[in-house]
N, C-alpha and C positions, 0 to 999 in steps of 0.2 A: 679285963684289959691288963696287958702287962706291961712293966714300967721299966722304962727306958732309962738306965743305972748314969750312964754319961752326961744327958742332959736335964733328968727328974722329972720328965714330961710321961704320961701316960702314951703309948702308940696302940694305932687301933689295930683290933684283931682281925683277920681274915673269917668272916663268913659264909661257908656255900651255899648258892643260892641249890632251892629245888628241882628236882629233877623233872624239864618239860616232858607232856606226853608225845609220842611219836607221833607224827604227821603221817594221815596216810586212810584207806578204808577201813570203818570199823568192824572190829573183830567178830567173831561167834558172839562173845558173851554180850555183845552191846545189842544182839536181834531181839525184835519185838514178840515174844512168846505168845500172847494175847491181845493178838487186834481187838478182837469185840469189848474186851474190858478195856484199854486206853478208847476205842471208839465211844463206849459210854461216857466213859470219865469227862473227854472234852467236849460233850453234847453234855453233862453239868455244867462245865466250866463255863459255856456257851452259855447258857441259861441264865448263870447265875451273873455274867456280864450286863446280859440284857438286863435285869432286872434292879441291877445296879444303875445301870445309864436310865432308865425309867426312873428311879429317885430324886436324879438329881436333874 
């Protein structure tokens, strides 16, 4: 912070906020390379919910 010599108060700094991501369809790099590996993965995930809601 830097200090305001006239009156001996500290005045607050300006900080930039982050830069939002663009709005809009996702690009190349966001495509799903590997359906059948995300398709397993959430046939665990699945699994292991059920198996969870059975515990409790």
């Amino acid at each position: 912070m830097d200090t305001d010599h006239t009156t001996g108060q500290a005045s607050e700094e300006h900080v930039p906020s982050a830069p939002q991501a663009p709005q809009g369809p996702p690009g190349p790099q966001e495509a799903i390379t590997e359906p059948a590996k995300l398709l397993r993965i959430a046939t665990m995930v699945r699994e292991l919910l059920e198996e969870t809601r059975q515990a409790t």
